[in-house]
VOBA-1610 file (N, C-alpha, C; in pm, whole numbers, padded with zeros to 5 digits, always signed):
BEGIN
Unk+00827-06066-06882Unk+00766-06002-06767Unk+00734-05857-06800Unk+00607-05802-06789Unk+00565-05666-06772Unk+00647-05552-06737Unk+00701-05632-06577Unk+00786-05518-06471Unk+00891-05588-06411Unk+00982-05524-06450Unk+01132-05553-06402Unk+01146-05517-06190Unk+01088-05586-06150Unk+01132-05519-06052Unk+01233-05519-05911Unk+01280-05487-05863Unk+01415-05519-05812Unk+01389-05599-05678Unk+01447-05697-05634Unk+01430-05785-05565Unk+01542-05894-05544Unk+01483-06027-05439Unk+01594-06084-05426Unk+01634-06173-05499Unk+01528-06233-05632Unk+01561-06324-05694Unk+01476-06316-05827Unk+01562-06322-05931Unk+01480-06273-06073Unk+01510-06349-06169Unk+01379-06466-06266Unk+01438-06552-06306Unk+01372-06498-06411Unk+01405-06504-06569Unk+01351-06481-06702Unk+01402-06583-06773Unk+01282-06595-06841Unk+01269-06704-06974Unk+01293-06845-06887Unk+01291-06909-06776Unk+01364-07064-06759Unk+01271-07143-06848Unk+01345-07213-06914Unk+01337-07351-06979Unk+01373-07452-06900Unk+01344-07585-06912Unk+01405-07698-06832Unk+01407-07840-06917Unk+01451-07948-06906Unk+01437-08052-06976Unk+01536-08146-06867Unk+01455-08278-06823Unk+01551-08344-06792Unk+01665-08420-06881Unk+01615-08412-07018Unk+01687-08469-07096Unk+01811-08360-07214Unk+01834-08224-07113Unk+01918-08169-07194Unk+01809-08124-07307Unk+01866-07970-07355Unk+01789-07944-07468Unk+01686-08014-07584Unk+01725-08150-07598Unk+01670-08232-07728Unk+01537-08319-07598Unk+01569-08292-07467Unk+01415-08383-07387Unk+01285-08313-07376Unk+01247-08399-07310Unk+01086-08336-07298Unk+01115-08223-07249Unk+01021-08111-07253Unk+01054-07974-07179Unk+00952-07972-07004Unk+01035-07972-06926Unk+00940-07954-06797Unk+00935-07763-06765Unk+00970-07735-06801Unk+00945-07564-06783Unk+00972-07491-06934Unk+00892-07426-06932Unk+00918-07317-07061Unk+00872-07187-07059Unk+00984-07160-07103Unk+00959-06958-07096Unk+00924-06912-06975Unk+00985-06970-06854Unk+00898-06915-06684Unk+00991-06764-06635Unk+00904-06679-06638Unk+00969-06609-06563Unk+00890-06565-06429Unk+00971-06517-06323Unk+00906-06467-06202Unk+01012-06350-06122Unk+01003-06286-05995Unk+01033-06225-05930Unk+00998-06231-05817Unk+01094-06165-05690Unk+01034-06185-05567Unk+01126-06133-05448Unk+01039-06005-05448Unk+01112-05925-05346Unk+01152-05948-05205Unk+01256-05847-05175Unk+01293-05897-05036Unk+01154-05893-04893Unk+01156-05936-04802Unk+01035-05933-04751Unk+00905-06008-04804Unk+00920-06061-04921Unk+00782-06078-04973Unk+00784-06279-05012Unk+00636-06283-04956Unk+00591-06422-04941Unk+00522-06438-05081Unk+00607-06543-05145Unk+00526-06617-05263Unk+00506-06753-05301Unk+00397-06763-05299Unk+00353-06926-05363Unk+00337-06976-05489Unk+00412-07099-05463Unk+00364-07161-05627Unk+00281-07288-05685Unk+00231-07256-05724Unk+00103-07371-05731Unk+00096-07403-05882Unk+00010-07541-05821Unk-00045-07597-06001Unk-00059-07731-05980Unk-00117-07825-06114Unk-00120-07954-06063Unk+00022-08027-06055Unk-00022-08165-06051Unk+00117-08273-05998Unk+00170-08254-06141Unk+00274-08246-06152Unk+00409-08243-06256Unk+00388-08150-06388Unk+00343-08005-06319Unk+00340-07879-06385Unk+00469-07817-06365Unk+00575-07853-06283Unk+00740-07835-06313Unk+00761-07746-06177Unk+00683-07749-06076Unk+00683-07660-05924Unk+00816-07673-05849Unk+00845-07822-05809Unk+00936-07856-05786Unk+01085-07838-05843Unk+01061-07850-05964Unk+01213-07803-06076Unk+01224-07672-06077Unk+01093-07586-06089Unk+01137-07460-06083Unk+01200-07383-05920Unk+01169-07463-05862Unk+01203-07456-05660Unk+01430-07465-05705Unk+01439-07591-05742Unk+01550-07630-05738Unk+01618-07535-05842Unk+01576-07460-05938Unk+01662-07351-06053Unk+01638-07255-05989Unk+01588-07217-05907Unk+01555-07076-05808Unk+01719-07092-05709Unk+01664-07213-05652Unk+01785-07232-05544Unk+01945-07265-05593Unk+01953-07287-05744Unk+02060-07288-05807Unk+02084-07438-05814Unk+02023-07577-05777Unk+02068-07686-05757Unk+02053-07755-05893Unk+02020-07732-05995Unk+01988-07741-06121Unk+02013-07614-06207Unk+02097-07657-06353Unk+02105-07541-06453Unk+01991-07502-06520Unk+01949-07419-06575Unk+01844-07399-06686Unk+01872-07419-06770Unk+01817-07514-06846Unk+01885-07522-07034Unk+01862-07387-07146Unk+01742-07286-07076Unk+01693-07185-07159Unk+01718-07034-07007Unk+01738-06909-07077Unk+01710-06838-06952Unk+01803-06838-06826Unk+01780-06804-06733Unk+01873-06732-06608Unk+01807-06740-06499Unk+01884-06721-06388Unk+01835-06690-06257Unk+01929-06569-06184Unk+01862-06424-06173Unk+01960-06340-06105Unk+01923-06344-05959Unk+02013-06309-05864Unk+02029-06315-05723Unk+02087-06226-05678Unk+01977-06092-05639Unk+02044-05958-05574Unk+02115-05908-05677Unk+02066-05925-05815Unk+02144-05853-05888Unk+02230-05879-05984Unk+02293-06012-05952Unk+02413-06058-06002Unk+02337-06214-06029Unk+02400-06287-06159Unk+02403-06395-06216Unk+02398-06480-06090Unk+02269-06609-06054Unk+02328-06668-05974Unk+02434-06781-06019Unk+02427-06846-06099Unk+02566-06887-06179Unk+02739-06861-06123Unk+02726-06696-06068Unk+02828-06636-06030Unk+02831-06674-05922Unk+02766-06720-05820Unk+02803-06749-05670Unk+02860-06901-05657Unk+02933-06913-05578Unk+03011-07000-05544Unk+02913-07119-05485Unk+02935-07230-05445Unk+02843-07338-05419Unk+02828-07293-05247Unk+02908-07214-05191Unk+02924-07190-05017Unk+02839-07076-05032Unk+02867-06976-05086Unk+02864-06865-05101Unk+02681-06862-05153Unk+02618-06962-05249Unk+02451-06990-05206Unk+02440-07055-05138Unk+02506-07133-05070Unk+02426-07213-04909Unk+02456-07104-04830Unk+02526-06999-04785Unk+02496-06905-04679Unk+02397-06831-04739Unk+02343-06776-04852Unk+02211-06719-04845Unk+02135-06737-04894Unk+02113-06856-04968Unk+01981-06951-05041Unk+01969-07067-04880Unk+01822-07078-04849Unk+01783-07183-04760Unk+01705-07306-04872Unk+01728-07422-04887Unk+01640-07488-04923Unk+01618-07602-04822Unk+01465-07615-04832Unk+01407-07735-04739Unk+01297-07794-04861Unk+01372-07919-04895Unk+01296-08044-05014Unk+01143-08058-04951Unk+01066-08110-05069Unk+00960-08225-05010Unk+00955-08273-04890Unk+01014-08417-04936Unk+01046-08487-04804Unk+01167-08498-04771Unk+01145-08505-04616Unk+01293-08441-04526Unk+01281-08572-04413Unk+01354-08699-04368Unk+01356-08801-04367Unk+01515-08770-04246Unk+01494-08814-04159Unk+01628-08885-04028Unk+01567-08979-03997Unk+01709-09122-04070Unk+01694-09249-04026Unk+01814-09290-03937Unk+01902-09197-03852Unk+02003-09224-03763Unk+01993-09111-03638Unk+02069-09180-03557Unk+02059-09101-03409Unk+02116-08951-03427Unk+02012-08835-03395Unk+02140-08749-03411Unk+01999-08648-03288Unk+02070-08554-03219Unk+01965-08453-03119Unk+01933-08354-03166Unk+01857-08288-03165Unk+01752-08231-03283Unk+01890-08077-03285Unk+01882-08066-03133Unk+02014-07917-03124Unk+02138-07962-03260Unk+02212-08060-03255Unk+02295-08100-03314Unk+02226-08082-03517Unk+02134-08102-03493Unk+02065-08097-03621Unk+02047-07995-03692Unk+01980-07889-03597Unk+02000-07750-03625Unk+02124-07665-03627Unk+02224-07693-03538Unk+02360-07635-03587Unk+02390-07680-03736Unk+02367-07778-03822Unk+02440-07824-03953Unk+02353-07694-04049Unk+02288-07624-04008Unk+02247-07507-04074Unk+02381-07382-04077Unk+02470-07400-03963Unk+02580-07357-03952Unk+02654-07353-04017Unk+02680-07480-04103Unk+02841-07585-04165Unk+02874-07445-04268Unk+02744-07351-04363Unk+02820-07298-04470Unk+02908-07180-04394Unk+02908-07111-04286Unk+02970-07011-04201Unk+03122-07048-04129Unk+03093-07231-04136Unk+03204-07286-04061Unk+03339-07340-04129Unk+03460-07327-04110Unk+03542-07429-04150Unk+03499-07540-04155Unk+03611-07640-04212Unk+03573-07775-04227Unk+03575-07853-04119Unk+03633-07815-04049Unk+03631-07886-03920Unk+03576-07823-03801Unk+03484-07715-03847Unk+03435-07629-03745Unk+03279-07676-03636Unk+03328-07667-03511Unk+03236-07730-03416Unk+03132-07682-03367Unk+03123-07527-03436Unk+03010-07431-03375Unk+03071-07340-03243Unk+03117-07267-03282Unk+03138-07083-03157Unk+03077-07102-03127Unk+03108-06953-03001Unk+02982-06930-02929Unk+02869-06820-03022Unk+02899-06808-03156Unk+02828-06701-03249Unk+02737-06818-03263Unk+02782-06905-03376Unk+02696-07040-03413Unk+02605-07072-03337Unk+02639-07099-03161Unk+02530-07168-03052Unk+02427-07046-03026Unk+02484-06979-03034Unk+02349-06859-03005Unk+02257-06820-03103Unk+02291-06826-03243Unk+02241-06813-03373Unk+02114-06909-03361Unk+02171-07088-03318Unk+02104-07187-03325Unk+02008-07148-03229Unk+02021-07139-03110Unk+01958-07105-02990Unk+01777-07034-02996Unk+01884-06942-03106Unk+01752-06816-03180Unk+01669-06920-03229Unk+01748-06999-03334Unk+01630-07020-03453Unk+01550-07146-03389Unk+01605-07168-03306Unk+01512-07285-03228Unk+01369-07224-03129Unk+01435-07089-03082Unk+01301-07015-02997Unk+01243-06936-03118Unk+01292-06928-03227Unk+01189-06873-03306Unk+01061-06955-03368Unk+01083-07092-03357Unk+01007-07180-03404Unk+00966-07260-03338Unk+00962-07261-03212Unk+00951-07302-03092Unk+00976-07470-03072Unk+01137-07489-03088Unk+01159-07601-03099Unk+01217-07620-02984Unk+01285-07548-02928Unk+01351-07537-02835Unk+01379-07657-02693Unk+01258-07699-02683Unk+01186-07814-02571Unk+01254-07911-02645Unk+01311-07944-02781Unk+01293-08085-02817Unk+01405-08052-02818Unk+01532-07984-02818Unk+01686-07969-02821Unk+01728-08122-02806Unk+01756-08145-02693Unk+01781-08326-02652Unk+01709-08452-02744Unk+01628-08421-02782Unk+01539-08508-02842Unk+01598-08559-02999Unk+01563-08738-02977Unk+01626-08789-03111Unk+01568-08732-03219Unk+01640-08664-03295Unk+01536-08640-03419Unk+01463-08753-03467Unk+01479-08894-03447Unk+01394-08976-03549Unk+01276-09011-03462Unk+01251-08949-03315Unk+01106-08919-03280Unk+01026-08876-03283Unk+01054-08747-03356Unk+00961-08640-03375Unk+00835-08682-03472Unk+00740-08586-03489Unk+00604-08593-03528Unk+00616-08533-03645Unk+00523-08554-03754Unk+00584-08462-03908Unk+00573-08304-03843Unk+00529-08262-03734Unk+00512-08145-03740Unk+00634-08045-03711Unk+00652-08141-03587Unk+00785-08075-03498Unk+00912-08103-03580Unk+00901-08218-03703Unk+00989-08214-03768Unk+01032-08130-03903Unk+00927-08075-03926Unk+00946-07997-04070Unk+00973-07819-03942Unk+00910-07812-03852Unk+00972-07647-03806Unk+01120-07693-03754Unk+01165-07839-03752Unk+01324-07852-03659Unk+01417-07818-03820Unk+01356-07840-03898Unk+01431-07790-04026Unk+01415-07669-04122Unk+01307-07598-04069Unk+01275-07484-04066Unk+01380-07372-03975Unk+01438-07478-03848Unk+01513-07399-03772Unk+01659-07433-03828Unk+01636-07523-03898Unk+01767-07554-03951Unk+01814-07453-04066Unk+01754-07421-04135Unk+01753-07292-04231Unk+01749-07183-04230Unk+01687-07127-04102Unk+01680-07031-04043Unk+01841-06977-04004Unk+01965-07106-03920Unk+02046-07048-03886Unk+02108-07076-03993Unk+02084-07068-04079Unk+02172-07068-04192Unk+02193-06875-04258Unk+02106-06825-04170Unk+02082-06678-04199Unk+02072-06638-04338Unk+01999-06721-04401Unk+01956-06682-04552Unk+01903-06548-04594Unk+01914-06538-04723Unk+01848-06405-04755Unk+01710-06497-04807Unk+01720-06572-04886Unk+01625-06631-04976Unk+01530-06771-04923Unk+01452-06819-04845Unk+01422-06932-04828Unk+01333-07008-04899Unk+01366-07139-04937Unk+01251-07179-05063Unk+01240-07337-04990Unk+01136-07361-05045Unk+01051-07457-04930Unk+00970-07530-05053Unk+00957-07682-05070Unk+00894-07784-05141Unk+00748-07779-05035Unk+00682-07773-05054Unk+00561-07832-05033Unk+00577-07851-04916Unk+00576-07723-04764Unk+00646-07788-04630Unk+00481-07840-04535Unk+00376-07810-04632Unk+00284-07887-04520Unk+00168-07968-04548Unk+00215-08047-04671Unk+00179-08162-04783Unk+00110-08277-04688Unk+00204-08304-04559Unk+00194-08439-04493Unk+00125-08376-04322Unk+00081-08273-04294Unk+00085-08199-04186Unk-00090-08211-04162Unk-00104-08190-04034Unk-00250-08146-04007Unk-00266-07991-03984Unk-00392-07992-03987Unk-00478-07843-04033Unk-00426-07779-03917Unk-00404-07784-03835Unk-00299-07682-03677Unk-00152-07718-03701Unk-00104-07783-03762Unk+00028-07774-03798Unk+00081-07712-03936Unk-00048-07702-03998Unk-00018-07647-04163Unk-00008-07500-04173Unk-00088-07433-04016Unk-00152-07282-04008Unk-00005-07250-03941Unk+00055-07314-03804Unk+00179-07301-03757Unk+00315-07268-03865Unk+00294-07380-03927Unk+00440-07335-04088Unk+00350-07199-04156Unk+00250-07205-04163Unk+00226-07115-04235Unk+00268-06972-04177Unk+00206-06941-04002Unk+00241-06868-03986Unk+00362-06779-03963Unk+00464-06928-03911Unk+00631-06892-03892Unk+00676-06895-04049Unk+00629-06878-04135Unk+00695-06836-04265Unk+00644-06694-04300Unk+00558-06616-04224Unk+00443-06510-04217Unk+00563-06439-04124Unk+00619-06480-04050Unk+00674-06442-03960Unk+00832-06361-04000Unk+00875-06491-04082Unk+01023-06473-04123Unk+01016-06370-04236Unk+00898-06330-04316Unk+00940-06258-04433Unk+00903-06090-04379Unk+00809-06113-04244Unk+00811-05986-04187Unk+00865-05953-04072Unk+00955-05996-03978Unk+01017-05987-03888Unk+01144-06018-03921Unk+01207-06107-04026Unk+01372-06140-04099Unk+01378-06042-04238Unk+01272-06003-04238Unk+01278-05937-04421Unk+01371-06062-04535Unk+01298-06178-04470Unk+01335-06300-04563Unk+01269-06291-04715Unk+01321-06285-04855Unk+01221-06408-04945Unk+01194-06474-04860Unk+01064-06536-04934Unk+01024-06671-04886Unk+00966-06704-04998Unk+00988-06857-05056Unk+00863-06878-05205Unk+00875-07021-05165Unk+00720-07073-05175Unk+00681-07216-05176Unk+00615-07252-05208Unk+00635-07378-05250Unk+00540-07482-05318Unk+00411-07544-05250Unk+00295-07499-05275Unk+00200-07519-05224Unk+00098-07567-05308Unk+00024-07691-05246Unk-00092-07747-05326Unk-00219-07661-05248Unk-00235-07664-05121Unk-00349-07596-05089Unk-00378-07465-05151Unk-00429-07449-05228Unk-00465-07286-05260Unk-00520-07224-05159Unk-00614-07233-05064Unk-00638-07156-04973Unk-00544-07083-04838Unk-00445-07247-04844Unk-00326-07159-04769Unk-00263-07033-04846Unk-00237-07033-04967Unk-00155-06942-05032Unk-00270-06838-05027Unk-00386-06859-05015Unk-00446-06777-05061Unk-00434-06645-04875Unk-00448-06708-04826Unk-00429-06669-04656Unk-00317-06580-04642Unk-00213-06636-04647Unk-00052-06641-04624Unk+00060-06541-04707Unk+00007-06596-04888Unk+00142-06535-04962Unk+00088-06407-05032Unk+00216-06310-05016Unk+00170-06178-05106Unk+00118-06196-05281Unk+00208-06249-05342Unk+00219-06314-05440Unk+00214-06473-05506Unk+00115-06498-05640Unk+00111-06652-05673Unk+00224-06648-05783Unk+00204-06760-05790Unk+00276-06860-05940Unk+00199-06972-05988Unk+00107-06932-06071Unk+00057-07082-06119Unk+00116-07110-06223Unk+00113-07220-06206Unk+00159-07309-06353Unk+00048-07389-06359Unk+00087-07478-06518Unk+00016-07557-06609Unk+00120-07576-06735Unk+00150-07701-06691Unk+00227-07787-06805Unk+00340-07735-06790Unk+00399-07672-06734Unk+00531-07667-06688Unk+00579-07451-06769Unk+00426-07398-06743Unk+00444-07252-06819Unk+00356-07210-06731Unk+00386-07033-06753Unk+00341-06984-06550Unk+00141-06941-06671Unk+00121-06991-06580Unk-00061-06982-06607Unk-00110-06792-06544Unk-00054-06800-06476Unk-00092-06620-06360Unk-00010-06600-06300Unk+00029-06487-06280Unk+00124-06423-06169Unk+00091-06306-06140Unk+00107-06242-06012Unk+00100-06133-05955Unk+00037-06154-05814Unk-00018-06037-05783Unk-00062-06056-05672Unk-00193-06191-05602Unk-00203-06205-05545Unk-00281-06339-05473Unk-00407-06277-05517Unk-00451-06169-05527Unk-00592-06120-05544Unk-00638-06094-05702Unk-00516-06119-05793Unk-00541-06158-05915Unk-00497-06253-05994Unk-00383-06300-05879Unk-00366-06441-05950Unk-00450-06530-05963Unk-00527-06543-05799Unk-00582-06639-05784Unk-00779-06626-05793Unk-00832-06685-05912Unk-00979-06643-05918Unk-01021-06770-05991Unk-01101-06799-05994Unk-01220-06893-05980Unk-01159-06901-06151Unk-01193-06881-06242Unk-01124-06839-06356Unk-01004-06933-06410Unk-00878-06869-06324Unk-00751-06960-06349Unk-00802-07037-06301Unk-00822-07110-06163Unk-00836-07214-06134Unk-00881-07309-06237Unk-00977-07298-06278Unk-01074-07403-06346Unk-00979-07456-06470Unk-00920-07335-06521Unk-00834-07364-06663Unk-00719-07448-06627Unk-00654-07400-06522Unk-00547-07500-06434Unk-00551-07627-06408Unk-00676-07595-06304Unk-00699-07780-06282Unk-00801-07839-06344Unk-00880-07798-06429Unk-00936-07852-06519Unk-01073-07951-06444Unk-01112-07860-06316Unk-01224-07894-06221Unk-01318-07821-06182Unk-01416-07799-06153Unk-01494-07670-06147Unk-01435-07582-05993Unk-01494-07464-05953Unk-01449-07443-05807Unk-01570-07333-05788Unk-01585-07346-05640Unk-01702-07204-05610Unk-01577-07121-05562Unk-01620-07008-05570Unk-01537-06901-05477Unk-01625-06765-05421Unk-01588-06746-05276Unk-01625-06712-05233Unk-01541-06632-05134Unk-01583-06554-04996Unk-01510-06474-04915Unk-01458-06566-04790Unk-01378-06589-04734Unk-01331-06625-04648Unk-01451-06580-04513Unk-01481-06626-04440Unk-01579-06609-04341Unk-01483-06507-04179Unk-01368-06536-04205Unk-01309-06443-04099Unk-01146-06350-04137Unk-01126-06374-04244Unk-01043-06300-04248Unk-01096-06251-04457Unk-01033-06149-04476Unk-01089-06129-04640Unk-01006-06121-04673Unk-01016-06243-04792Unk-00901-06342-04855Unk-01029-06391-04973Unk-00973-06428-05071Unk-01063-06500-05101Unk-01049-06685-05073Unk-01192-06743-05109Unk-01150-06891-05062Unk-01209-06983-05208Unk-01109-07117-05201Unk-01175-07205-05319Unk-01220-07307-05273Unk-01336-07346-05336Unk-01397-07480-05294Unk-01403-07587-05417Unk-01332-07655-05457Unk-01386-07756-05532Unk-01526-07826-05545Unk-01594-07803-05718Unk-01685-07877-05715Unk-01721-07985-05779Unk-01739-08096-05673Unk-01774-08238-05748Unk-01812-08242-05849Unk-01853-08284-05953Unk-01894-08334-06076Unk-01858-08272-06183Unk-01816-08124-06161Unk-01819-08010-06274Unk-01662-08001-06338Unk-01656-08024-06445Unk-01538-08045-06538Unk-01579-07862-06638Unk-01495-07758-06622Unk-01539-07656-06702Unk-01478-07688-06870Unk-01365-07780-06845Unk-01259-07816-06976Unk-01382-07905-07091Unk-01477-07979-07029Unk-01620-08017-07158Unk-01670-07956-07167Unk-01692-07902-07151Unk-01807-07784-07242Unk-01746-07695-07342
//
């Protein structure tokens, strides 16, 4: 990396292999950063290592090459409680196939604050309370979680992470399965949390135009090695793209907000020529 710079989560050199040092390599040499307050996306095609690098951020996987620091200190050094109270992770797919009420759902964002047998204070219920009117779940409290809509279900676990009072929140791909008014909603309550919570926030995003909208900072990858990084206004250009996904793209200005925007173009492969 260029610039060392201080933040909530600082990873250099990751390597990865599911097969232990001697396997295929799914990440190599990745490094990134990502300050407190600050929204970053990570992009690239299907099995450029987005996902693995999500889970060595959040500590749920070792690195076979390289590190992950957290505020400073080795995350290695934190205890398995001690990153669930301030690492949030919310997977891919997030799935309730048993009865449980969405309130009840969102307190288990609680469990790392609680004893083992702890039922939720009155600190816990009010915490929950919050993160449910912050995401405006609130109406569905009573409600079975296995009714909900993908929409209302990815912000009921959004609120679930929330009371987990993280410093760091990292998010798989949270609006993969969502429609275009539910994708702008996550987008914006994650817009929300890194400037009103002074949360991290870093996620995995296929839409480039959302990231392009939304995050301060990109991450592209390609083949499992960071392709661009830095800011959204130089990560992301017509340029990388093409080398990335190996498709043509127009780019152009966003028509109401100035951002830039990508359009994929049919037929045009820039990788033949």
């Amino acid at each position: 990396m260029s610039e060392r710079r201080k933040g909530a989560v600082l990873a250099e050199h990751l390597g990865f292999s599911y097969g232990g040092p001697e396997g295929d390599a799914v990440l190599s040499d990745v490094s990134l950063d990502v300050a407190q307050g600050e929204f970053c996306a990570i992009l690239g095609p299907n099995g450029s290592g987005k996902s693995t690098l999500m889970r060595l951020l959040g500590g749920l996987e070792k690195p076979v090459t390289g590190h992950v620091e957290f505020f400073g200190k080795p995350l290695a050094s934190y205890s398995r409680n001690e990153r669930a109270r301030r690492i949030a992770y919310v997977p891919q797919t997030v799935s309730v196939d048993f009865s449980i009420a969405v309130r009840d759902l969102v307190m288990w964002g609680r469990s790392p604050h609680q004893g083992l047998w702890g039922a939720g204070s009155s600190v816990d219920r009010e915490i929950v309370d919050e993160a449910m009117a912050f995401t405006s779940v609130s109406t569905l409290a009573a409600r079975d979680a296995r009714t909900l809509s993908g929409g209302e279900r990815q912000r009921v676990f959004i609120a679930a992470a929330i009371a987990q009072e993280p410093s760091l929140l990292l998010l798989d791909e949270p609006t993969s399965a969502l429609d275009p008014a539910h994708q702008i909603r996550v987008m914006d309550l994650l817009t929300r949390l890194k400037t009103e919570r002074n949360m991290a926030v870093v996620t995995v995003l296929h839409d480039i135009n959302l990231a392009a909208m939304a995050a301060d900072r990109a991450v592209v990858l390609k083949r499992g090695r960071v392709a661009a990084i830095g800011p959204v206004s130089d990560a992301l250009s017509r340029n990388i793209l093409e080398n990335v996904y190996e498709c043509g793209f127009h780019e152009d200005r966003h028509p109401c907000i100035d951002v830039p925007r990508f359009t994929p173009v049919p037929g045009k492969n820039p990788m033949s020529n």
